[in-house]
C-alpha positions in Angstrom: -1.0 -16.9 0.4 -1.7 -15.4 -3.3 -1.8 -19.5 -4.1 1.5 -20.0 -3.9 3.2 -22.5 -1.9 5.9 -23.2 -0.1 8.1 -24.5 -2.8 7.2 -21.0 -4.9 7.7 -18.7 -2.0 11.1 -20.5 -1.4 12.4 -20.3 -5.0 11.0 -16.5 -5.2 13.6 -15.9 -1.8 16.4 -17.6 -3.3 16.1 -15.7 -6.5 15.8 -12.6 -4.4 18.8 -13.3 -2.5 21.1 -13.8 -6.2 19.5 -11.1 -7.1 20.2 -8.2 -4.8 23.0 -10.4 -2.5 22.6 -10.7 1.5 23.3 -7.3 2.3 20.9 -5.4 0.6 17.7 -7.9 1.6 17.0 -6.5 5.3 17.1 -2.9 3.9 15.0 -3.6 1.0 12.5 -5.3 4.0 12.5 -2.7 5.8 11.6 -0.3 3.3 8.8 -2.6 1.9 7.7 -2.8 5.8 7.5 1.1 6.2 6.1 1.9 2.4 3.1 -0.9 3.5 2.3 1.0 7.3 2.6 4.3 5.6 0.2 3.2 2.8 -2.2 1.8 5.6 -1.5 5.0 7.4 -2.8 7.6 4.3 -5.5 4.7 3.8 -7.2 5.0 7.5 -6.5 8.5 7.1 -8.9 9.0 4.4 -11.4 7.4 5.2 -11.5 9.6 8.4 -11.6 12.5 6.3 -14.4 11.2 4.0 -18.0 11.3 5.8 -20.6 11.0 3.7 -23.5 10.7 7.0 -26.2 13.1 6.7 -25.9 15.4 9.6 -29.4 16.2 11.5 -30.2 18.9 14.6 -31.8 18.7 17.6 -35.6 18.1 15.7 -34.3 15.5 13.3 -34.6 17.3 10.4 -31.9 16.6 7.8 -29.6 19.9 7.2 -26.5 20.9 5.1 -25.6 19.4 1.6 -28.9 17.7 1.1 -31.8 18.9 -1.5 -34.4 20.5 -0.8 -36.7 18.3 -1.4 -35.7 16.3 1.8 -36.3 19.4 4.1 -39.7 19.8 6.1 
């Protein structure tokens, strides 16, 4: 994970823990936890709204947003 190993990820906890004390760790979790799904959320959301496929009708010709060039 990132290259860090056990030993690192360990000493990063127990830092965290001085740091902000055994009360405040599960909240700041569960706000990391819920900034992350939203962020995969607006992510997966975007990329719904962005289509960049040519769109064709019933003939196959190519249609709307593309040069003219490209038409028949």
């Amino acid at each position: 994970m990132f290259g860090l190993g056990s030993q690192e990820i360990l000493i990063i906890l127990v830092i965290a823990l001085v740091v902000f004390g055994a009360g405040k760790l599960p909240q700041i979790g569960d706000g990391m936890g819920k900034a992350i799904k939203n962020f995969k959320k607006a992510a997966k959301d975007a990329e719904d709204v962005v289509d960049i496929t040519p769109k064709s009708n019933d003939q196959g010709k190519i249609t709307e947003g593309d040069s003219e060039d490209k038409k028949s």
